[in-house]
Every structure is written in structure tokens, then in C-alpha cells.
N, C-alpha and C positions, 0 to 999 in steps of 0.2 A: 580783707580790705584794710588798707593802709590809714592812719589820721591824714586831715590834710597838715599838718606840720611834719611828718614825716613825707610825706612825696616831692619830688620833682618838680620842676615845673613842666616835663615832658612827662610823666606820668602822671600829673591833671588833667593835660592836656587830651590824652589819651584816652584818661576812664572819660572826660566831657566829652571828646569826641563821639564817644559810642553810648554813652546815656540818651535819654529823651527827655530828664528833667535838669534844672541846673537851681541853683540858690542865688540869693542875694550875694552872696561873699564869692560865687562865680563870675558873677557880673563887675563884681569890684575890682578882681584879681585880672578877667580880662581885660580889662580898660586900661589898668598899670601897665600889662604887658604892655598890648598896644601902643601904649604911651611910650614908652620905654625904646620899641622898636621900629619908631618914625614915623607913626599917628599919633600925631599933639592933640586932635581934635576929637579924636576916639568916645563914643558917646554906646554904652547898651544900655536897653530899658528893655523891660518883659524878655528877656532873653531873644535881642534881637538890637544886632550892633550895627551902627552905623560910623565909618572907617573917618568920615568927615565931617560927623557930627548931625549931621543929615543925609540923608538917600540920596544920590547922585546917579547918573547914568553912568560916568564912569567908576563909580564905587555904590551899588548897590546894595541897599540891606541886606543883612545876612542872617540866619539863626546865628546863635550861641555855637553850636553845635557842629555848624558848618565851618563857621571859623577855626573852630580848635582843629577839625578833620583838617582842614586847608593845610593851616600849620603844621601840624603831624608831618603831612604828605613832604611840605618843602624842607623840611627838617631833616627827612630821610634820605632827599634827594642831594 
């Protein structure tokens, strides 16, 4: 296993996609991406993010885990 200063951001992405646990500094790091990539409002807590800072019908919470899977996916598409 890699440090996280040596990884990616697609090979964080990747190993969190496929974990069931994530850390504080998971939560921190997705939130920047997010931010970064057109959620200003990007909110996770307990490993469970919210794209608008709240739960929305049109943007639903998600796991941690979910979201990285999401991104992976569109990343390869």
C-alpha cells in the first residue's frame, strides 16, 4: 500500500471507493475535491457527503464511498 502523499488523486479515489472505512483526512480531501470540481457547497460528516451542503431530492446523500465509486466510474468514461 502506497502513503497517501505518494498516491493520486485517482488512486485514492479508488482504494476509498472499495474500502468500508474512511478517516477524517478522507473527508477533508473529498470535500476540496468537490470544491474544486463545481460543489462550492460540498459538506461530509461521519463519512457521508452532502453535494449541497444539505440532503436535497435532487442531490442526495451519499456515502463517502459511494461518491468516490461514482467518480471513478465517470472518470473512466
Amino acid at each position: 500500500m502506497t502513503t497517501a502523499t505518494q498516491q493520486t488523486v485517482g488512486q485514492w479515489l479508488e482504494e476509498l471507493a472499495g474500502n468500508t472505512q474512511s478517516s477524517e483526512h478522507d473527508s477533508t480531501k473529498m470535500v476540496n475535491l468537490l470544491r474544486k470540481v463545481g460543489f462550492p457547497q460540498a459538506v461530509v460528516t461521519c463519512g457521508i457527503v452532502y453535494l449541497e451542503g444539505n440532503g436535497t431530492i435532487d442531490a442526495p446523500p451519499m456515502s463517502i464511498h459511494g461518491m468516490a465509486k461514482m467518480l471513478v466510474e465517470k472518470a473512466r468514461s
